[in-house]
N, C-alpha and C positions, 0 to 999 in steps of 0.2 A: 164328160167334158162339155162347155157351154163354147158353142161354135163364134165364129164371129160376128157372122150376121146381127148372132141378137147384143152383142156390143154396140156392135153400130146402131140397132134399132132404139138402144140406150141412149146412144149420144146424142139423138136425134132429138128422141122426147125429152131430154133435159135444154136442150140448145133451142126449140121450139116452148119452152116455157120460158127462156129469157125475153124481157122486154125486145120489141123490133130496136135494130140498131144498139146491138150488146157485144160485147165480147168479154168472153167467162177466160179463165185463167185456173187450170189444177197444177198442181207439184206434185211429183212421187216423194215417196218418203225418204225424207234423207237415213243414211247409213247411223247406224246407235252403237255409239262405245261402250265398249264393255271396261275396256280399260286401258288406257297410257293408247298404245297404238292396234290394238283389238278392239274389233266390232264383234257387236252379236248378231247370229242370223239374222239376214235381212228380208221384213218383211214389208211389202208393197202399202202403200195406202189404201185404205180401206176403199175410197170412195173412188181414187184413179184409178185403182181394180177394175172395179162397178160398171166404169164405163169404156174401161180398153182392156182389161185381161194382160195389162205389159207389168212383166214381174221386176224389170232392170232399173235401178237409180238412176238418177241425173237425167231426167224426162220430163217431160213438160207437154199438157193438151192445154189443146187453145179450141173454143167453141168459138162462131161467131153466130149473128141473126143477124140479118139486115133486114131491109121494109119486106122483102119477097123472097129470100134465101137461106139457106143455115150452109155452114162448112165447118169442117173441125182438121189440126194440124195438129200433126207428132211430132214432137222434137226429141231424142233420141240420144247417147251417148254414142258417137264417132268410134271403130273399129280402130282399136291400136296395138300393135303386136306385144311391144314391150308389157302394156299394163296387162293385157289376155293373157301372156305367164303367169300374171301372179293370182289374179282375180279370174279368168274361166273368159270364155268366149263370150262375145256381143252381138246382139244380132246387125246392127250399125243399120243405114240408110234403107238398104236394099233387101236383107233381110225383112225389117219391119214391116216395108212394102208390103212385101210377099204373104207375109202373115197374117197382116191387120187390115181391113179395109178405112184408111185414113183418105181424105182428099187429099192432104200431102202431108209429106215427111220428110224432115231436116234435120241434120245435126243440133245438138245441146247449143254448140257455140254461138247458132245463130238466131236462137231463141228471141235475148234481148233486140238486136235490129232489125227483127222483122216484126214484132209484138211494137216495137214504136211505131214502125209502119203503118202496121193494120189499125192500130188505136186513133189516127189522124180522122178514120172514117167513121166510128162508132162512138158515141152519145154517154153508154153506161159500161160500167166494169163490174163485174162480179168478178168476186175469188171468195177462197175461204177464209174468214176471219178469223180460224184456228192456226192460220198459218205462222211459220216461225218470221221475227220482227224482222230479220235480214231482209226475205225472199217481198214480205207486205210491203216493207218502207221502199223497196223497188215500184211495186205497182201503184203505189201512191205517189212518190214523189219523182221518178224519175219520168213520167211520164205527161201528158196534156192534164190539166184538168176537167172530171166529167161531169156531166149532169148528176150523176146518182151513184153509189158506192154500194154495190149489195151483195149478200154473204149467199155464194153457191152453196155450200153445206145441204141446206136445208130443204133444197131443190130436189137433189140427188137423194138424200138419205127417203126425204118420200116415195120415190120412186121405189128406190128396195124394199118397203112395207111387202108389197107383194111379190112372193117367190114366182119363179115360173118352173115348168116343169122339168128341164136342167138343173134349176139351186135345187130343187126339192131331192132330186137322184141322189146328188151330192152330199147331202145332209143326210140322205139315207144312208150311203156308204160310208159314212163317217162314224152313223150311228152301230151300223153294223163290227164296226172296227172298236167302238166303244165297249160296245156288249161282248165281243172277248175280254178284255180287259176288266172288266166288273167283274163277269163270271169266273176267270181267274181268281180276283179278291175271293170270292164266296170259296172257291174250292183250297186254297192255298194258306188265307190270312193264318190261320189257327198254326201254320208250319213256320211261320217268317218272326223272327222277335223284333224289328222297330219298323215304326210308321214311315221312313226314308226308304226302307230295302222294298215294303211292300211300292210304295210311290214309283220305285226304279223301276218296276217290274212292270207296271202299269203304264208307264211311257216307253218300255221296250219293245211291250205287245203296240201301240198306237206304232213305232216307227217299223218295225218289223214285219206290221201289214199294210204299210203302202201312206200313209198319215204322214202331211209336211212336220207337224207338230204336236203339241199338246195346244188346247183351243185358250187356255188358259192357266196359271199355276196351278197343280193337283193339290187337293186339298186332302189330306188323309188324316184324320183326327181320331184318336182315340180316348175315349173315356170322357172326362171334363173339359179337352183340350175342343172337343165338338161344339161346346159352349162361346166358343170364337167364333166367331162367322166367318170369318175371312183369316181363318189359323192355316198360314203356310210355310210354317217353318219347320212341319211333320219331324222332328226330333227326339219321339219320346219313343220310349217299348210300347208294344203291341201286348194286352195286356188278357189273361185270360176270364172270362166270366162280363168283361166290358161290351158297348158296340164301341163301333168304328162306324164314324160319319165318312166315305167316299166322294168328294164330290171332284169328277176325272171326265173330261172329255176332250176328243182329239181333234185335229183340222185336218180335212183334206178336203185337197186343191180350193184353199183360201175360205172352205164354208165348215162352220163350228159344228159341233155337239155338247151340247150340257147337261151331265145326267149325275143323280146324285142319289145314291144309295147307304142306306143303313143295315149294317151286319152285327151279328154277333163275333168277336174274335173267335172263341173255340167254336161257332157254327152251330149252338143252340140256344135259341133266345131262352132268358130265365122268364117267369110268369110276369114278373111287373115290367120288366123290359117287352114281351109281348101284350103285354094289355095297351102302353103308351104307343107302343107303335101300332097296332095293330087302330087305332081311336085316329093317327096320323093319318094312314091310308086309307081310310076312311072318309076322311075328309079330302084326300088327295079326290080320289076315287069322283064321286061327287063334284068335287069342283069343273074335274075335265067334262065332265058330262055335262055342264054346261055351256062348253065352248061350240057356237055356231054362229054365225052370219048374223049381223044386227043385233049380238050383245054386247057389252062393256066390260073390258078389263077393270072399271070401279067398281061394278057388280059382284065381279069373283072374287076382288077385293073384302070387299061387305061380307059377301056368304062367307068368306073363308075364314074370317073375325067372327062369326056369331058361331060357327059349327067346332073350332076351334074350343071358344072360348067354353060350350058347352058339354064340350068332351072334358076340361080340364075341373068343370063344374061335378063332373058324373065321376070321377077320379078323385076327388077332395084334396085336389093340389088350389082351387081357387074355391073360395065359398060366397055365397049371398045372390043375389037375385040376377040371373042372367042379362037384362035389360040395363040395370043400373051399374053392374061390371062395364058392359060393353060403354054406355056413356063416360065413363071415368076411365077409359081407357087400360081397367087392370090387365087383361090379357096379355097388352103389347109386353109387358116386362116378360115375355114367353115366345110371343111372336112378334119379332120387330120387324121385320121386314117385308115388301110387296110378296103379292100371290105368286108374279112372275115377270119375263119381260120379253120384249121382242129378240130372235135368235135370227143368224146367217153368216155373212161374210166376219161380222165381229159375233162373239159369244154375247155380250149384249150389245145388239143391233142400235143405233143412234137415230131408231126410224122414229118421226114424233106418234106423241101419244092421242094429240090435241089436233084439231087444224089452227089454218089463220086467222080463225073467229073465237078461237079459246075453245071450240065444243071439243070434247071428247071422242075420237075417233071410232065409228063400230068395228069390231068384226068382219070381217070378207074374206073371201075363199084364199087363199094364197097366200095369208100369214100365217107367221111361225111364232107360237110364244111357248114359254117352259111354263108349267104348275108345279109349285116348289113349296109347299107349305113346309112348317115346322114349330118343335118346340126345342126351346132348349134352355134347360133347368141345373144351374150352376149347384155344386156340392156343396158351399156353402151357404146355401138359401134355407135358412132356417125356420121361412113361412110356408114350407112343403114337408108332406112324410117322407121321413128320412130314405124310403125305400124307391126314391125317384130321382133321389140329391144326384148331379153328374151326370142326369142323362143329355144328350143330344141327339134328336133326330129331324132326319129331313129327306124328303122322298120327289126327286125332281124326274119330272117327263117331258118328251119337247114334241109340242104338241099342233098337228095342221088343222088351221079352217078348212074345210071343204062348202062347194057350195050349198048343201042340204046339212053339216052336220061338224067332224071334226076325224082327223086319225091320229093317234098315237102313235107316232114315229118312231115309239123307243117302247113300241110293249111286249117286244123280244125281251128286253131284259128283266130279268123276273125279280118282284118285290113283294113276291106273298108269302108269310110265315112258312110256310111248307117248302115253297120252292127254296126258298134260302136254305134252309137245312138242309133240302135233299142234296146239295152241294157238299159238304161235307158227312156225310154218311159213308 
């Protein structure tokens, strides 16, 4: 669990990078219909998270900075008997108190007239400019007009670039919780006939050891259906002599896992399906070995297009001159997608890439990003030997800077030709 202190040490250094004489404005996330008069689990805002840890709707932080001061206010949903029947207990006023360390803490209701209050005194307003139109056209027009209008987001999600040693736990134990569930897949897949039973099973293990969630929709692809990038409508049979693209990670307490495994359904890879994967990890392999302090996510980008594109050169799925592929970009119809991306509170993190000068951000000890290479080679691609048609694979790790070097958060779970097998044997 991440204590409170370093909440507040959160709010602190976001509310000390607003201009002097600011006042910042977050919203918790409103509640999501699912339908007619159902909601679907609710989950917190990512970024009101970040900096209060308060999981309850209808909430509201308010940062200030004046010329010599910072303060931050909770505004909180009021304790009511009737709606705590239907909806669970609140922590209301006194609670929050207790829990959080706020300057202060008020009711939801009194949000708007105290926010007009305090605004009489400050210059600039931030909020989030993701916000919905209702909750923005309040801070724009019902209030003074300011000097400057600026978008919090971008403040905060910086700050989460670096994990601290709390997210980092968390993510561990997330990943720990993943890696049954994969290893499951390996031992299991070959006994389960559709891609939805296996999926079921893999979100029972995430909730059944302690997981709020799934970190994002599971993706369980079998055969050609791997061939999607983003296939999550897992509805087909699980089919035997195929892989199955895995890509399943769970949440707990609000921080991701993203791990992405390729299997055989019966548990023994056939020789061309090990040769393509095994040229995959390969280059997985290699790329993390890269990851330290003062390189570039464009770099691993680069290597991961030339070692890629070289392996499919060495296979005779692409032919002619490595250099000249790579300019004409043939590979990408194989690998579209980035190396990886930043991981934590969301499955991809909204941390920027860039800073405020356009440069491209280095490496530093305390981020988290995945290595996710892949290829993936449609059955009807008739500019490939046929004995590679329908493959997809993709072999994701989620992976820390350290200050000298880098750890693989996730190299419990195993993705070596042998280990996969020894699972079903």
């Amino acid at each position: 669990m991440i204590e409170e202190k370093e909440y507040k040490q959160r709010r602190e250094r976001v509310a000390n990078s607003l201009h002097k004489n600011s006042i910042a404005v977050l919203y918790s996330a409103l509640p999501s219909i699912r339908s007619n008069d159902t909601e679907y689990l609710y989950r917190q805002n990512s970024n009101f998270y970040y900096l209060t840890g308060f999981r309850e709707d209808n909430a509201v932080l308010l940062l200030t900075r004046g010329k010599t001061d910072i303060a931050s206010y909770l505004f909180v949903q009021k304790r009511e008997k009737r709606l705590e029947l239907w909806t669970g207990k609140r922590l209301g006023v006194k609670g929050a108190q207790k829990k959080f360390r706020h300057d202060n803490v008020f009711i939801s209701q009194e949000f708007e007239d105290r926010f007009n209050e305090l605004s009489k005194v400050y210059q600039h307003l931030y909020y989030d400019f993701g916000l919905d139109e209702k909750r923005a056209s309040f801070l724009r027009t019902k209030t003074k007009t300011y000097t400057s209008y600026r978008n919090i987001a971008p403040l905060i999600e910086k700050e989460r670039l670096i994990k601290s040693p709390s997210e980092i736990k968390l993510i561990q134990k997330a990943l720990v919780i993943t890696q049954k569930a994969h290893h499951y897949a390996m031992s299991y897949a070959k006994e389960l006939k559709l891609e939805r039973v296996l999926q079921a099973e893999i979100e029972c293990i995430f909730k059944k050891n302690g997981a709020y969630s799934d970190a994002y929709t599971s993706i369980v692809a079998c055969a050609n259906s791997a061939n999607t990038l983003h296939y999550i409508s897992n509805n087909k049979e699980l089919v035997n002599n195929e892989l199955l693209l895995i890509d399943a990670g769970c949440e707990y307490e609000y921080y991701a896992s993203d791990i992405t495994r390729t299997i055989p359904v019966n548990g023994k890879f056939t020789p061309t399906q090990k040769e393509l994967y095994n040229m995959v990890l390969d280059v997985e392999k290699k790329i993390i070995n890269m990851v330290r302090p003062g390189t570039f996510r464009s770099l691993l980008q680069k290597r991961s297009e030339e070692l890629l594109c070289k392996g499919l050169i060495d296979l005779g799925i692409l032919k002619g001159d490595l250099k000249k592929l790579l300019k004409k970009k043939k590979h990408k119809k194989y690998y579209p997608h980035g190396i990886g991306h930043w991981m934590g509170i969301d499955v991809h993190d909204p941390c920027p890439y860039k800073d405020e000068k356009g440069k491209e951000i280095p490496f530093t000890a305390g981020m988290v990003m995945t290595i996710e290479p892949g290829i993936y080679i449609d059955k009807k691609d008739r500019s490939v030997p046929k004995r590679f048609r329908g493959i997809g694979i993709r072999i994701e790790d989620n992976i820390l800077v350290t200050k000298s070097s880098y750890k693989n958060l996730s190299q419990e779970i195993v993705k070596e030709v042998d280990e996969i097998e020894s699972f079903s044997s």
